[in-house]
Structures are given as C-alpha cells and as structure tokens.
TORBA-21051 format. One record per residue (C-alpha): z, y, x; residue number from 1; residue in three letters. Coordinates in nm, 3 decimals, always signed. Layout:
<sites>
+---------+---------+---------+-----+------+
|      zz |      yy |      xx | pos | code |
+---------+---------+---------+-----+------+
|       Z |       Y |       X | NUM |  ALA |
...
+---------+---------+---------+-----+------+
</sites>
This chain:
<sites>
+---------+---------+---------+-----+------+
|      zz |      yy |      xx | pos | code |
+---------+---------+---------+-----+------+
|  +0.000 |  +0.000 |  +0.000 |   1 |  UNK |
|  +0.030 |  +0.232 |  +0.293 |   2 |  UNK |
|  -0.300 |  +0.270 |  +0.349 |   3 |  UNK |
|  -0.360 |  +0.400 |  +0.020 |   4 |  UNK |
|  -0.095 |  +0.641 |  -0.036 |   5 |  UNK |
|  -0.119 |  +0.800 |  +0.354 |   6 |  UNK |
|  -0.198 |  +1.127 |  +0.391 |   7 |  UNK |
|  -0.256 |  +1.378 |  +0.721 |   8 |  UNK |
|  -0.409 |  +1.100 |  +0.939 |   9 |  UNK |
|  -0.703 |  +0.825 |  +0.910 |  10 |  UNK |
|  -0.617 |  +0.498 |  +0.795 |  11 |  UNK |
|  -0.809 |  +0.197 |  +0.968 |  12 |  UNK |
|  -0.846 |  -0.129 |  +0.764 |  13 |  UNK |
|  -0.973 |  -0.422 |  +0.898 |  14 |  UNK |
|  -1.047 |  -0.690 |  +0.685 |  15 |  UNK |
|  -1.272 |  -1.011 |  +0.595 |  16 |  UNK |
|  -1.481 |  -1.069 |  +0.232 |  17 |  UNK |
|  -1.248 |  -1.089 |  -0.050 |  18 |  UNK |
|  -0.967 |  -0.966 |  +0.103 |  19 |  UNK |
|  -0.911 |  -0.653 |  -0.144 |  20 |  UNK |
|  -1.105 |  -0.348 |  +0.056 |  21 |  UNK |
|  -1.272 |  -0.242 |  -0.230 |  22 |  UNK |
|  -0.957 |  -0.242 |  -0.451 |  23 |  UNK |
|  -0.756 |  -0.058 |  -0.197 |  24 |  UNK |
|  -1.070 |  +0.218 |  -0.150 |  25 |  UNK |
|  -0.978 |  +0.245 |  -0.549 |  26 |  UNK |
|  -0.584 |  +0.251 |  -0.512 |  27 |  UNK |
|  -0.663 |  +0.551 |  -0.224 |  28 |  UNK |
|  -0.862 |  +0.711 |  -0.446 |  29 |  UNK |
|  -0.645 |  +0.729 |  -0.782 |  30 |  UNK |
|  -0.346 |  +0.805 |  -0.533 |  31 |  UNK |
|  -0.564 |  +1.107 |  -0.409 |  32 |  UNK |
|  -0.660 |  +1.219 |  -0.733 |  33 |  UNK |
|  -0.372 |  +1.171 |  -0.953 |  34 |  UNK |
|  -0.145 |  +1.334 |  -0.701 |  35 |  UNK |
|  -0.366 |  +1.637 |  -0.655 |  36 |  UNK |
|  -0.417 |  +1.570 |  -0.290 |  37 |  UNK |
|  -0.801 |  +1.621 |  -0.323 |  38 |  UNK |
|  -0.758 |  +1.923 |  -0.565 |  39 |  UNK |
|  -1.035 |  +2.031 |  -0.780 |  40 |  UNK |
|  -1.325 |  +2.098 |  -0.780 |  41 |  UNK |
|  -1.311 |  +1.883 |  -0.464 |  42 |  UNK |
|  -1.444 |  +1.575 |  -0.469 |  43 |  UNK |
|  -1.433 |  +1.199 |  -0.307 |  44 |  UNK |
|  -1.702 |  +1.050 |  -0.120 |  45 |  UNK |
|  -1.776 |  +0.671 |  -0.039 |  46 |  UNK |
|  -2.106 |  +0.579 |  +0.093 |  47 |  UNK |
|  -2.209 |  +0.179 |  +0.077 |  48 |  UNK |
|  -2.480 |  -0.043 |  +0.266 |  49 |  UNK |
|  -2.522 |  -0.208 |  -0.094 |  50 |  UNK |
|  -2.598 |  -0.118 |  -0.428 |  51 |  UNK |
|  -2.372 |  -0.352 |  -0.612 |  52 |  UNK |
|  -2.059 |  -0.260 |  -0.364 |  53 |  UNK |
|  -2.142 |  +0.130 |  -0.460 |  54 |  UNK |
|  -2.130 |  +0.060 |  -0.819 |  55 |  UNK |
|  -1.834 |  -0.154 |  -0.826 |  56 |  UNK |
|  -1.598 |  +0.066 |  -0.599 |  57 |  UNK |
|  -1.726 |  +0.369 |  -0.921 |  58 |  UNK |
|  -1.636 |  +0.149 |  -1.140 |  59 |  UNK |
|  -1.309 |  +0.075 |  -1.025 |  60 |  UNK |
|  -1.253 |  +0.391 |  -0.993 |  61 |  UNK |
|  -1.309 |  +0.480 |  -1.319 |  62 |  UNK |
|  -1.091 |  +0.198 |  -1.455 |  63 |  UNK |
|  -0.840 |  +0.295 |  -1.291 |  64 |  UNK |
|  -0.830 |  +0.654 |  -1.290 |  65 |  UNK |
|  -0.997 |  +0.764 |  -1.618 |  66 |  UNK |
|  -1.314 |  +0.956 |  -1.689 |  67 |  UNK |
|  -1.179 |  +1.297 |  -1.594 |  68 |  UNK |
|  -1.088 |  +1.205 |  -1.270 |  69 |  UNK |
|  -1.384 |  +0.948 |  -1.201 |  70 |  UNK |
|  -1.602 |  +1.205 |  -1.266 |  71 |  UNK |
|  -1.514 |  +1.387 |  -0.918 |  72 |  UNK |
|  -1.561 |  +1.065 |  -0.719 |  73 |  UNK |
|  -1.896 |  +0.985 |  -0.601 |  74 |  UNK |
|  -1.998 |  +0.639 |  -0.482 |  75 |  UNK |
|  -2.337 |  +0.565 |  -0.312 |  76 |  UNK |
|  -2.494 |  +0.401 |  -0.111 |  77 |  UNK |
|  -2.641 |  +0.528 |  +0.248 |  78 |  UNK |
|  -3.007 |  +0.581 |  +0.163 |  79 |  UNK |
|  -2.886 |  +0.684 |  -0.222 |  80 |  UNK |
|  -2.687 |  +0.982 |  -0.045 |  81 |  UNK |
|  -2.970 |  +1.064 |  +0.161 |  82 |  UNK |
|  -3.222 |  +1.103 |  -0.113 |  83 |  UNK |
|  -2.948 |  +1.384 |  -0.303 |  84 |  UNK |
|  -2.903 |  +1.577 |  +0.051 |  85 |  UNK |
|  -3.305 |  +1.556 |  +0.058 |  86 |  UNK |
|  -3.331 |  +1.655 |  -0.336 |  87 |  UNK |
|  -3.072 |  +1.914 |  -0.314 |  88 |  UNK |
|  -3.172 |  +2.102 |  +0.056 |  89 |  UNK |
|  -3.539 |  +1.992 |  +0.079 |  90 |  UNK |
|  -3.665 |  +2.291 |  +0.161 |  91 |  UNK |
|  -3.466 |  +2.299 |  +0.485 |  92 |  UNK |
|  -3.779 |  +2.046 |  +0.586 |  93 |  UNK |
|  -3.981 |  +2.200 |  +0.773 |  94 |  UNK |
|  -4.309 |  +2.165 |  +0.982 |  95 |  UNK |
|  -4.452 |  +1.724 |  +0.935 |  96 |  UNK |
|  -4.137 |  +1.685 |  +0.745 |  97 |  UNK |
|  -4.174 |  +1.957 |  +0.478 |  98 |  UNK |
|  -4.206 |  +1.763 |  +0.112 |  99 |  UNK |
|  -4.312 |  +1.927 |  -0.171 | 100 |  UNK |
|  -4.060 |  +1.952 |  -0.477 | 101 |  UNK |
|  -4.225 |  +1.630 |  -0.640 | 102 |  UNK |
|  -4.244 |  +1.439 |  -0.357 | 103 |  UNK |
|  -4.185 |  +1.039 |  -0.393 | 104 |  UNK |
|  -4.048 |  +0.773 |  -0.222 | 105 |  UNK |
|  -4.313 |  +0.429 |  -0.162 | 106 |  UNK |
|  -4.185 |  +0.144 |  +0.015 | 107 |  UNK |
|  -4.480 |  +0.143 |  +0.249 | 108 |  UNK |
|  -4.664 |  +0.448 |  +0.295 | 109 |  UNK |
|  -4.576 |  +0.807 |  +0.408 | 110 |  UNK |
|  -4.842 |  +1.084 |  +0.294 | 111 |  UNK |
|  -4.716 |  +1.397 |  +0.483 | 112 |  UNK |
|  -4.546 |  +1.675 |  +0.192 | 113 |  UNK |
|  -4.583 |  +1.433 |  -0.077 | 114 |  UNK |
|  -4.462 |  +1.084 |  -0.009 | 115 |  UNK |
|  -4.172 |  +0.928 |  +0.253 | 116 |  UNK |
|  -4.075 |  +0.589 |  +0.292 | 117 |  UNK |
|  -3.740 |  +0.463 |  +0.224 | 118 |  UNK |
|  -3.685 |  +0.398 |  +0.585 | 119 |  UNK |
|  -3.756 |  +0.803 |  +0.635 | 120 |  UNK |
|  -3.400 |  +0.881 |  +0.358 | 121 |  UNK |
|  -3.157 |  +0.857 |  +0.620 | 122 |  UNK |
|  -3.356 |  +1.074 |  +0.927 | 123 |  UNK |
|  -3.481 |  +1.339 |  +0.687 | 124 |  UNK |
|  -3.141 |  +1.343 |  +0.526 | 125 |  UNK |
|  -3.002 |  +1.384 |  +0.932 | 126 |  UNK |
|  -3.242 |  +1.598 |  +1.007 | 127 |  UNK |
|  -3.171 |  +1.894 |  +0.765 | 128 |  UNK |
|  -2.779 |  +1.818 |  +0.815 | 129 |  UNK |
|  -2.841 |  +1.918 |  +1.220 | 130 |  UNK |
|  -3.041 |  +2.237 |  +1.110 | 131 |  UNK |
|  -2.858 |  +2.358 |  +0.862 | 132 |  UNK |
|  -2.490 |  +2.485 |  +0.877 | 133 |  UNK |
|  -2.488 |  +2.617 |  +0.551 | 134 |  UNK |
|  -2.601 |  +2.238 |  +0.426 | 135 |  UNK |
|  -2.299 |  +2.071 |  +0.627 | 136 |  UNK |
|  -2.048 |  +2.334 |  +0.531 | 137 |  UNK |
|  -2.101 |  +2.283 |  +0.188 | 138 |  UNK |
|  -2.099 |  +1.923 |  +0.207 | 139 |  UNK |
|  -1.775 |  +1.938 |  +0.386 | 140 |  UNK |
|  -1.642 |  +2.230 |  +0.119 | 141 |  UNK |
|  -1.724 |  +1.954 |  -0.162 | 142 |  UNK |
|  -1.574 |  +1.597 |  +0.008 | 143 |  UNK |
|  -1.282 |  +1.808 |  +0.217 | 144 |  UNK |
|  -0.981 |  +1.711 |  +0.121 | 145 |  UNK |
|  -0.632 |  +1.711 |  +0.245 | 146 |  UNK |
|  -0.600 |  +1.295 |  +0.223 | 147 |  UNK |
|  -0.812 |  +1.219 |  +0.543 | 148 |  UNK |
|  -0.925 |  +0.923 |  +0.407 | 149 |  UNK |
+---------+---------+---------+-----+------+
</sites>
C-alpha cells in the first residue's frame, strides 16, 4: 500500500504478470485524486505499450474513483499519446514533417503533409516536444502534480 499512498518522491515497483501493477496504478491514482494531491484541473497520465492494458488501468480507474474524478485521468497508450501531441501542436511540424490539418495515419505508406505511418507517432510526437517549450510546459502544467508518481 505504500506505494500507492507516497507522496514527494518516485515509487519503483517491480513486479511479474499478475502480480497486481495495474490495480496498484489504480489505488495511486484514487489516493491522488480523492485526497486532492493532483488538484484540479490537473490531471493523471499513464501511457501503455498495449491497448487492452490502457483501457483496463481507465477502467479501473473509473470503478474505483467515480466519473468525476475518472474524467481527469487519462490512460493511453504510447503511439495513442503521440497522435493527441501531433493533433493538438501539429503545426509545430515543420519543413518534410509539416502535415496538413487532415492528415492520416496508413500502416504502410508516408505521403509527405498528408499521410505518416504509425511507426512516424512517436518521432513526430518527439520531435515537436524538443522544439517547442511552450508544447512541454503545457504538458507538464496539465500531468504536474504534487504525487510524483
């Protein structure tokens, strides 16, 4: 239970499948939210390699915390984050990378302003994060909170 209720320093967990991370990454989260230590209109981030482990931690989430307060946690996975940092800051793209507002994602082919790949989420998504302060300051601004987790 420590490692969900901690706050002020990073927690490290260490564990095998089915041991109970994704039900402690819920416990930490109600415990932030219900106590106020990620005050609104803050919000939680946790970012997934898979879809189904994304949705499940939400839903957990939302289980156990209620509506109101699941609605300020956000669970994706890496490439799904990458695509709302592209949505949200595209025009920070510039020069080969520049993508025009309806731009699409193929599994296969790249046509420059108009289609990326999937594999190009995460580097675009990296790429306008290292140019742009204002982008990473209001990232920060929205996940900061005072739980470290």
């Amino acid at each position: 239970m420590m490692a969900a209720t901690t706050l002020g320093q990073n927690v490290v967990v260490a564990a095998g499948p089915g041991a109970g991370k994704t039900e402690l990454l819920a416990q930490r989260a109600d415990f932030l939210l219900q106590t106020g230590s990620c005050p609104y209109p803050r919000r939680i981030l946790a970012v997934s390699f898979k879809i189904d482990a994304a949705r499940n931690l939400r839903e957990r989430v939302r289980l156990r915390s209620g509506g109101q307060f699941a609605a300020r946690f956000d669970s994706f996975t890496f490439h799904a984050f990458a695509k709302r940092i592209i949505d949200n800051y595209r025009p920070a793209l510039t020069g080969q990378n520049a993508l025009n507002a309806n731009y699409r994602v193929d599994p296969d082919n790249r046509i420059a302003g108009e289609q990326i790949t999937f594999k190009d989420l995460v580097p675009l998504a990296l790429e306008i994060l290292g140019k742009n302060r204002y982008v990473r300051g209001g990232i920060r601004q929205t996940y900061q909170g005072s739980g470290h987790a």
